[in-house]
C-alpha positions, 0 to 999 in steps of 0.5 A, a space after each residue: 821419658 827416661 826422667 818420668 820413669 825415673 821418677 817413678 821408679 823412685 818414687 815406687 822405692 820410696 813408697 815400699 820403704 816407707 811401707 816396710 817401715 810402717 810395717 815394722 813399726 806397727 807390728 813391734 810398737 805396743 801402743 798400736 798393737 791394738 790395730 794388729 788384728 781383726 775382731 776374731 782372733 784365728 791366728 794359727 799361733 795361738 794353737 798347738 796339736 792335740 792327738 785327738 781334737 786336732 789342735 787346742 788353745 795354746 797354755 799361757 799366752 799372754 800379749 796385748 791382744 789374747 790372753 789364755 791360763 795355764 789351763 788353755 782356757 781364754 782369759 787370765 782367771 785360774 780355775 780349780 776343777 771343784 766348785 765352790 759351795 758358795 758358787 755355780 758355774 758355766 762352761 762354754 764351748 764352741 768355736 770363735 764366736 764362743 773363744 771370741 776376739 781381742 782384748 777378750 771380747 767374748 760373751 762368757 766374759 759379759 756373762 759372768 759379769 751380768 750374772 754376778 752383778 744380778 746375782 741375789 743369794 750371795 752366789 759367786 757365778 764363774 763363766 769358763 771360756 773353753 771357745 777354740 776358734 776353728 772347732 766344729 761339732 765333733 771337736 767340741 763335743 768330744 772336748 766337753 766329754 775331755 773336760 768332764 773326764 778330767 774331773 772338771 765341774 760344772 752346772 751348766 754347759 752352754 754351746 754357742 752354735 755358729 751356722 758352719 759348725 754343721 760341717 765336720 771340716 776336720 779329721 777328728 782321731 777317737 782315744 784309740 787312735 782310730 779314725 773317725 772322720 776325715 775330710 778337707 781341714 784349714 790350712 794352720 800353716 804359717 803361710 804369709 797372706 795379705 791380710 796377715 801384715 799390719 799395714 792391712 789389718 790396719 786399713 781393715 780396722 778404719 774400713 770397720 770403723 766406717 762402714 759400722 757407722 753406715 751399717 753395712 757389709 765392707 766391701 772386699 768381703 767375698 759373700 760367695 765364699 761365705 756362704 758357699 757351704 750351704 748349697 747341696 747338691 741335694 737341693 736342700 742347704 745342707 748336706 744330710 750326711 752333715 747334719 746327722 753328724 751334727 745331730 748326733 754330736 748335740 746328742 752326745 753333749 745332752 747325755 754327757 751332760 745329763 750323766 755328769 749332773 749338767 744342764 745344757 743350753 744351746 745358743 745359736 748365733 746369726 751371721 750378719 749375711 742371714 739378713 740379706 734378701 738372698 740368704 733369708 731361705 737359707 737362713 730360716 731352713 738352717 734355723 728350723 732344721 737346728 731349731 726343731 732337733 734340739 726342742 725335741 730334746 727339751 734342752 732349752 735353746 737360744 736363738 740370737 737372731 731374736 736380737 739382731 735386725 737388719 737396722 743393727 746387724 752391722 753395728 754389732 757385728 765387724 763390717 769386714 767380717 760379717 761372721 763375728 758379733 764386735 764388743 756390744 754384739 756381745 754384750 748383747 748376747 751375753 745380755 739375752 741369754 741371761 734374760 732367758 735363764 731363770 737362774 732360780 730355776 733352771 
């Protein structure tokens, strides 16, 4: 008895060295580091304070998986604030689905690509990244009103909406300093999870491999928590006090935007749940409710649940987290939305 637990005392040490140093070695070794992170890139070190919008993207970061310019905005591209004559430009703004993943997998990115390979007047199509993961409504209608305060151009403002932006899940401080509104905020500490060693980030990305070939959801994720914003207790999916403040926020983008001489586009993501029988009411009310509010604004607005079925949804978007498109979810989007601009026209 005292050999078997022995043995398996050593063998418990071994096991545990040899993860520490397969930890170390994938967390230092920049050949791998392309396993070291999920789709979506969230990692509070990323970010730094900002007195009025909470936090902001970090200037100048630059590693294997996230890039961002001098100007805090994703990728390496520096951008003057006036347009050029011979060029149009978009901003995009939004949370993780607009900011987008590793190796600047994002939909700006596609897009600009898209455009200036179509583009048929010599037109040289800029598409900023002004995306912050973690942002809700109030936080990117007040960056937008920054950004144009600050003298930036440009033609067109695009506003990649995901479901939970309804919710304002931060404490946001007008120029004053006044409060405007205080509620439950993600923790941005640098607390150790499980899900922040590399040994799980790399298991999370074979999971995503396998189960994206299976077209299905992985399965450590939780869809209880996921959805669990959207139950009021009402009875309706979203809290009335919620959705004013998120109506009033598309309200501010519109007119800001209409003041400054900038069109506005609204494009609402799915999330790959939104197809399963048990979130098809919640889902059709959230897109009505969204939906019918920006039409009768005559702003025009996406939807890219037009493009996704229950056949492709976890093709195009990370099994082990439902809530983010992967590359060609992407490049789908990027894709749509060019389709229903008439950039002649619009």
């Amino acid at each position: 008895m005292k050999k078997i637990i022995k043995r398996l005392l050593l063998l418990s040490v071994s096991i545990l060295i040899s993860a520490i140093f397969a930890e170390l070695f994938l967390r230092y070794s920049p050949r791998l580091l392309f396993f070291s992170s999920a789709n979506n890139i969230t990692e509070p070190f990323l970010k730094i304070d900002d007195p009025v919008l909470q936090f902001v993207l970090k200037p100048n970061i630059r590693n294997n998986l996230f890039i961002t310019n001098s100007q805090g905005f994703v990728g390496s591209k520096e951008y003057q604030k006036e347009i050029r004559d011979d060029s149009k430009r978009i901003l995009t703004l939004g949370d993780s689905l607009t900011q987008g993943g590793e190796k600047l997998i994002s939909f700006p990115r596609y897009l600009e690509e898209i455009l200036n390979k179509e583009s048929y007047q010599n037109i040289k199509w800029e598409v900023i990244n002004a995306g912050v993961s973690g942002y809700n409504h109030l936080q990117v209608a007040r960056y937008f009103e920054r950004l144009l305060k600050d003298d930036w151009q440009c033609n067109y403002v695009i506003y990649g909406i995901c479901p939970n932006d309804i919710l304002a899940n931060v404490k946001i401080i007008d120029d004053t300093g006044s409060l405007v509104k205080s509620v439950k905020i993600e923790d941005y500490s640098k607390k150790t999870r499980l899900k922040d060693f590399e040994l799980v980030k790399l298991l999370v990305k074979i999971s995503d491999i396998l189960f994206s070939r299976l077209n299905k959801p992985a399965l450590m994720y939780k869809k209880r928590e996921y959805y669990s914003y959207c139950k009021a207790v009402s009875g309706k999916y979203y809290d009335e006090e919620a959705a004013g403040d998120f109506e009033k926020s598309l309200d501010k983008i519109i007119k800001v935007a209409h003041s400054n001489n900038v069109k506005p586009i609204f494009v609402l993501f799915p999330q790959a749940l939104d197809y399963e029988d048990e979130f098809i009411d919640i889902t059709e009310y959230r897109r009505n409710r969204i939906k019918n509010y920006i039409f009768n604004k005559n702003v025009l607005f996406i939807d890219t649940h037009n493009i996704f079925t229950r056949d492709n949804i976890y093709k195009l978007f990370c099994p082990s987290d439902p809530a983010h498109p992967n590359a060609a979810g992407h490049k789908m989007v990027a894709q749509y939305i060019f389709n229903q601009i008439d950039i002649t026209k619009y």
